[in-house]
C-alpha positions in Angstrom: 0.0 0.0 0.0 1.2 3.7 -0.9 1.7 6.3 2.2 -1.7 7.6 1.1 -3.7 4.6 1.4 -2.1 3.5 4.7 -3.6 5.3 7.4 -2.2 4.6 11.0 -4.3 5.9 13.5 -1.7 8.5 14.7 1.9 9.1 13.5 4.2 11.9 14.7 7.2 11.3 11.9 6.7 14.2 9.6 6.4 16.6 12.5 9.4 15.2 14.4 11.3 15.6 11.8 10.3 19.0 11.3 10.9 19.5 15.1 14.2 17.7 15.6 16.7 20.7 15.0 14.8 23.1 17.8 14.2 20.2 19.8 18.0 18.9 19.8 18.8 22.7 20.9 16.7 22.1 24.0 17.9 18.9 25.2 21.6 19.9 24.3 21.4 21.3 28.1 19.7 18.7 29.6 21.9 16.5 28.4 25.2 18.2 29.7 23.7 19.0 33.2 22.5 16.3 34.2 19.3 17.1 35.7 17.1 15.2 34.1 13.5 15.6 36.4 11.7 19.0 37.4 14.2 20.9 36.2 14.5 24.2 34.6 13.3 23.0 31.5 9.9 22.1 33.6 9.7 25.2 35.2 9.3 27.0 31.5 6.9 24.3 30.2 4.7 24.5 33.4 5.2 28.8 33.2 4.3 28.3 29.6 1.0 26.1 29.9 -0.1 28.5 32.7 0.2 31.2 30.4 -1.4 29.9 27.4 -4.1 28.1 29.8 -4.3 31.8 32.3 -4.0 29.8 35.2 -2.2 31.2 38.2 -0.3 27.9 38.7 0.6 24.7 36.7 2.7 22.0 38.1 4.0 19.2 36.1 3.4 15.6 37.0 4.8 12.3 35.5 1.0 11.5 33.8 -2.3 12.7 33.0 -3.1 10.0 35.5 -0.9 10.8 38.3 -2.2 13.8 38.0 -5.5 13.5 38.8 -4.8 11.1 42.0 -2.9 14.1 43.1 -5.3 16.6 42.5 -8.2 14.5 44.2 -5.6 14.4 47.4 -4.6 18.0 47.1 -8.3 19.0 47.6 -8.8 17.3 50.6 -10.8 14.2 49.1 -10.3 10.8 50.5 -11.9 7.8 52.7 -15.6 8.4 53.0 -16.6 10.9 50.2 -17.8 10.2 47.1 -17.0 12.2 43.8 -19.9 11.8 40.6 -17.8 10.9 37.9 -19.0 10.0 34.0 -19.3 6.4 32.9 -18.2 7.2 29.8 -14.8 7.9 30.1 -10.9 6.7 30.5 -10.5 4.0 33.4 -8.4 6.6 35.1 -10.9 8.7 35.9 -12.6 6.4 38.3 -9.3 4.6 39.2 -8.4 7.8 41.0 -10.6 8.6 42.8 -10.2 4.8 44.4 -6.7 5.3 44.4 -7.3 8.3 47.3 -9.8 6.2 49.4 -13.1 7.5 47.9 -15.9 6.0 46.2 -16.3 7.3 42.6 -20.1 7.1 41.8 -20.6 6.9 38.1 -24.0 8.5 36.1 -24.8 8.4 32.6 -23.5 11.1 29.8 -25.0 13.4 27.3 -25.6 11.9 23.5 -22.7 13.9 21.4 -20.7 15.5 24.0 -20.1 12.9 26.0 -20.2 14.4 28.7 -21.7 14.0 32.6 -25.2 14.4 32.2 -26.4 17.4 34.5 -29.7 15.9 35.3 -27.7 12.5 36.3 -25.5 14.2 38.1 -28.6 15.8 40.5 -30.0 12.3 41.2 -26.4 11.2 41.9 -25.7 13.4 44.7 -25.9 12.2 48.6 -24.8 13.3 51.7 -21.4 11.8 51.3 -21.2 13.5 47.8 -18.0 16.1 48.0 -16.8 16.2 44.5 -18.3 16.6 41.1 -15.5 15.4 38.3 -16.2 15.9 34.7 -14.7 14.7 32.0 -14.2 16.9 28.4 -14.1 14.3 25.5 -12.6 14.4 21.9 -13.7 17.9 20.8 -15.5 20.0 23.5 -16.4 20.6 26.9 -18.8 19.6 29.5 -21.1 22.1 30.2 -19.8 24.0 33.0 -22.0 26.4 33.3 -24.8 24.5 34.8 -22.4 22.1 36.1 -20.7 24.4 38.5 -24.1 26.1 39.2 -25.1 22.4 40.4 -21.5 22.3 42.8 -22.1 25.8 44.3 -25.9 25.1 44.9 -25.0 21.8 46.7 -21.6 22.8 48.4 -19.6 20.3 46.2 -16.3 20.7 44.8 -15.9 20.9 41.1 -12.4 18.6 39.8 -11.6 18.8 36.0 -10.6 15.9 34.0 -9.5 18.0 31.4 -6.6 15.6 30.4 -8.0 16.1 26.5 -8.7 19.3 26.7 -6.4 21.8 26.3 -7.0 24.9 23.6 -10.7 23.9 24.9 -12.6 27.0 26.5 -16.1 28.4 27.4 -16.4 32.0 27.9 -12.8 31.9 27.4 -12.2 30.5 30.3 -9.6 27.6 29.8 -10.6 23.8 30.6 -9.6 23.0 34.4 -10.3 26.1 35.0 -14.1 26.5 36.1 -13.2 24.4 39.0 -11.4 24.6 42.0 -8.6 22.3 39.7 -8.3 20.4 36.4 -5.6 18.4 34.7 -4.0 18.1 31.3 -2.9 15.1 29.8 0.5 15.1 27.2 0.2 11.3 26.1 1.7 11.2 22.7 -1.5 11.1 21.0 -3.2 14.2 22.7 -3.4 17.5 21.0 -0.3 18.6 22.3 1.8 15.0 22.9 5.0 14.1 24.7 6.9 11.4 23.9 5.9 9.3 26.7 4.3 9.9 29.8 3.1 13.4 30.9 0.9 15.6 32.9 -0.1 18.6 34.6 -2.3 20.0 37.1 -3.4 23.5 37.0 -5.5 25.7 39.4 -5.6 29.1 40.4 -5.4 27.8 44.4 -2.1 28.4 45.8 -2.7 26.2 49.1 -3.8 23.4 46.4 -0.8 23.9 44.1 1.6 23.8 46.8 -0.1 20.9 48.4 0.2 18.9 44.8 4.0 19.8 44.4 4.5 18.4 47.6 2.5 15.4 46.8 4.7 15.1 43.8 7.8 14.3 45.2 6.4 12.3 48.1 4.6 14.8 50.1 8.3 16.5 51.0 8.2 20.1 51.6 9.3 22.6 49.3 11.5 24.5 51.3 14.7 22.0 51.7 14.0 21.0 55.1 13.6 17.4 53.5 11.1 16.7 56.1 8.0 15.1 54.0 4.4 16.0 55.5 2.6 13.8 53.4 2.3 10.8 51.4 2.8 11.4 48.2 4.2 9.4 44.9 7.1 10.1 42.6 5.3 12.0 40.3 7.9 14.4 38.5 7.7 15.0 34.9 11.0 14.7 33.3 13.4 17.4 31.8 13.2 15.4 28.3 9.3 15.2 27.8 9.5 18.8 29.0 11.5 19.5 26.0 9.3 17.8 23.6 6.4 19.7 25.0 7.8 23.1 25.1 8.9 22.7 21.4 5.6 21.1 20.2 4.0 24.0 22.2 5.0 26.3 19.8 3.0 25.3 17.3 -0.3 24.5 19.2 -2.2 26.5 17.3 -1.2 26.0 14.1 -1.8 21.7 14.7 -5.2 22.7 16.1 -6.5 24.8 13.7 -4.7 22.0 11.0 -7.1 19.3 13.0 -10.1 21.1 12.8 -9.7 21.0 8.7 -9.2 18.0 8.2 -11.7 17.1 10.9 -14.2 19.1 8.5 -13.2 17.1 5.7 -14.2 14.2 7.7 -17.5 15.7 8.1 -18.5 16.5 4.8 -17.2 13.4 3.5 -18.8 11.6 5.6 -22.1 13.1 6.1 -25.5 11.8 4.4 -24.5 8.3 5.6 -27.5 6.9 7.3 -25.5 4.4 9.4 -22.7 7.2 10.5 -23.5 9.5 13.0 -21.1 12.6 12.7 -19.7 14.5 15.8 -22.3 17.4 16.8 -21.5 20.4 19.0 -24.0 20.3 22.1 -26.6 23.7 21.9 -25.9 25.1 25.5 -26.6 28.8 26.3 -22.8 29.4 26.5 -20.7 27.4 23.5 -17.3 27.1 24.1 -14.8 26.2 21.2 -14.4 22.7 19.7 -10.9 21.6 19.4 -10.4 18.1 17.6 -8.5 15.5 19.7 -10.1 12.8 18.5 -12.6 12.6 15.5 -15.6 10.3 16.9 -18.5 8.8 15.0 -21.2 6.3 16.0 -22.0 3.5 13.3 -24.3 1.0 13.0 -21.8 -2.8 12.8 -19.0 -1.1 14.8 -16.8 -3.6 15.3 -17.4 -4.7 11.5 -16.2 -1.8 10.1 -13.6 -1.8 12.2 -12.3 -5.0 11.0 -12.6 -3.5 7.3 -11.2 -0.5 7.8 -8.3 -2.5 9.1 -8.0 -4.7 5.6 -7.8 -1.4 3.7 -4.9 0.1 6.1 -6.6 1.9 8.4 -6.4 2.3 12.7 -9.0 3.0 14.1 -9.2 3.0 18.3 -12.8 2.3 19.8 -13.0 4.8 22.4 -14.5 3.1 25.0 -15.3 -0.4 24.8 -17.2 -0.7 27.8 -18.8 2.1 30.4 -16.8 2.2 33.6 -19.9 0.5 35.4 -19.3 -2.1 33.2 -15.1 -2.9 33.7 -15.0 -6.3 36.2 -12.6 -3.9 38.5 -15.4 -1.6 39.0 -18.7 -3.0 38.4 -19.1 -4.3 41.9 -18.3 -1.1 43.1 -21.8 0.8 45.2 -20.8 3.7 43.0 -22.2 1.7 39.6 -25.4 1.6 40.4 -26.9 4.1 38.2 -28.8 3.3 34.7 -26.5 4.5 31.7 -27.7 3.9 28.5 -26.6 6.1 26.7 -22.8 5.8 27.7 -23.6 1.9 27.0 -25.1 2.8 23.1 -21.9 4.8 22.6 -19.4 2.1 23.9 -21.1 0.0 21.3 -21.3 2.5 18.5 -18.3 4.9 18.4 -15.5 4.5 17.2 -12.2 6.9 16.5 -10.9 8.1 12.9 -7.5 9.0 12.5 -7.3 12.6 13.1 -3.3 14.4 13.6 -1.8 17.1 12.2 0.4 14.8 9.6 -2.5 13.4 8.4 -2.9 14.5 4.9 -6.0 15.1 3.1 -5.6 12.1 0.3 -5.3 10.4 4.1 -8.6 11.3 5.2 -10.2 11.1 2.0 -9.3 7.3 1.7 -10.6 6.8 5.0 -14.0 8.3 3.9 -13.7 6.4 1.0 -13.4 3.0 3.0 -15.8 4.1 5.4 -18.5 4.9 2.5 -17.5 1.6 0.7 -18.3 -0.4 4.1 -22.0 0.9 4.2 -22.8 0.3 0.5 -21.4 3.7 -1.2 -18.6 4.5 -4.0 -15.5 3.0 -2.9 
């Protein structure tokens, strides 16, 4: 198969290659001083997310993951309380919240965003309730509006998983933002990808910052007394990654604004299908920006089209198999106890399309040719 009929679900080459000589000038330095975790080249990535993101504070962690265990912990959650997180959604957003003693109760999403559904989120809520997490999905936000309205009417905390979300705003106000905390993620597919493992927590709460640094070299203080007031993890993000990022940074806006064409040419390729269901923004009274992490449809024979998508080059990543109140390690948990069907219909129906900024558009157009083909259209 030619370059333009093989379609890998996500490649970085072109754009590394691109990349290398600014990148090779940063880790020149890293290399020859031998500091090679939350060093200086961290402290400019995190001073650099903070200011594209405009929060106060952003401290780097060793993964999207990491980072949320540490938020949850910097905010005070732990044995007792519960925190209403989406079914539909990355293990790790449940995970973590278990991973801090709590009990991560798990309600039913919004057809198209994805996101927590607000009116599941109200029946969700009991006395133990102390937390409301949501999670922002593949091209937009939850709707933070009525979902902070919900915390502040009910004396909950409001904990962004914003590990896709970065470049993603409402009101111009930056995901992990609307909350008292949020996260990014820097996994090498995500909008703006390391080359391994990486993450960040941001908030404008200096008490909650500090308490997160802490918690990222386990729980030691920060002022070289080396006496450690809590238990944390070895959670620094490494000089290396930090490099990648700050170089890839650079061009942020460029890739996103390169994702949301070909994520257009996706759409009107692919619209008119009557067994494809296109992504839709969801009407709230304040949109926010979509920014395309991951191009998501719902089809009819998912799994089908997956397997013949595969045969004409193709990856493809099902995004998520099951709901969360489905996976063995959680569904005997008292937090899955809630009806979800819609975050069941989507586990069975959507699937990811290659969407990166090397993609080219002879790329997507053979996808939507393959896709079309599948269902009975011009191949």
């Amino acid at each position: 198969m030619s370059t333009e009929t093989t379609v890998p679900f996500y490649s970085w080459a072109r754009t590394a290659q691109r990349d290398w000589p600014r990148l090779a000038e940063r880790l020149g330095p890293v290399l020859d001083g031998g500091v090679f975790t939350a060093g200086q080249a961290v402290a400019e990535l995190e001073a650099a997310i903070a200011g594209f993101t405009g929060a106060r504070f952003a401290v780097g962690c060793n993964s999207g993951s990491d980072a949320l265990a540490i938020m949850l912990r910097a905010a005070g959650i732990g044995s007792g309380d519960e925190v209403v997180v989406p079914a539909y959604t990355f293990f790790a957003s449940a995970s973590a919240v278990l991973h801090v003693g709590a009990e991560p109760v798990m309600v039913d999403v919004q057809p198209g965003s994805y996101a927590m559904d607000p009116e599941a989120v109200l029946r969700a809520i009991t006395p133990r309730t102390r937390a409301i997490m949501p999670v922002h999905l593949f091209s937009q936000m939850a709707d933070m509006v009525t979902l902070t309205k919900i915390a502040a009417d009910h004396g909950l905390t409001v904990l962004e998983d914003s590990a896709e979300a970065i470049g993603m705003r409402i009101q111009g106000r930056h995901a992990g933002l609307w909350g008292r905390a949020g996260i990014l993620s820097f996994f090498p597919t995500k909008t703006l990808g390391a080359v391994g493992d990486a993450g960040m927590l941001l908030t404008d709460d200096e008490e909650l910052a500090e308490r997160a640094r802490m918690l990222t070299v386990h729980g030691k203080r920060l002022d070289g007394s080396g006496i450690h007031e809590l238990i944390g993890w070895n959670s620094r993000l490494d000089e290396v990654q930090a490099c990648v990022l700050l170089t890839r940074l650079e061009r942020l806006e460029e890739e996103i604004e390169r994702r949301a064409v070909l994520a257009a040419r996706y759409t009107a390729g692919l619209s008119g299908i009557a067994e494809v269901q296109v992504p839709w923004m969801r009407p709230v009274a304040q949109p926010g920006n979509q920014v395309w992490y991951v191009y998501l449809i719902e089809c009819e024979r998912r799994d089908e089209l997956v397997a013949f998508l595969e045969q004409r080059g193709v990856g493809t990543e099902v995004y998520y198999p099951r709901p969360l109140t489905h996976q063995p390690a959680l569904a005997h948990r008292p937090g899955a106890k809630h009806p979800v069907p819609v975050a069941e219909a989507s586990a069975r129906r959507a699937v990811g399309l290659p969407l990166y900024p090397d993609l080219s558009e002879a790329q997507v157009d053979h996808v939507v040719d393959a896709v079309r083909a599948f269902y009975g259209g011009a191949s």
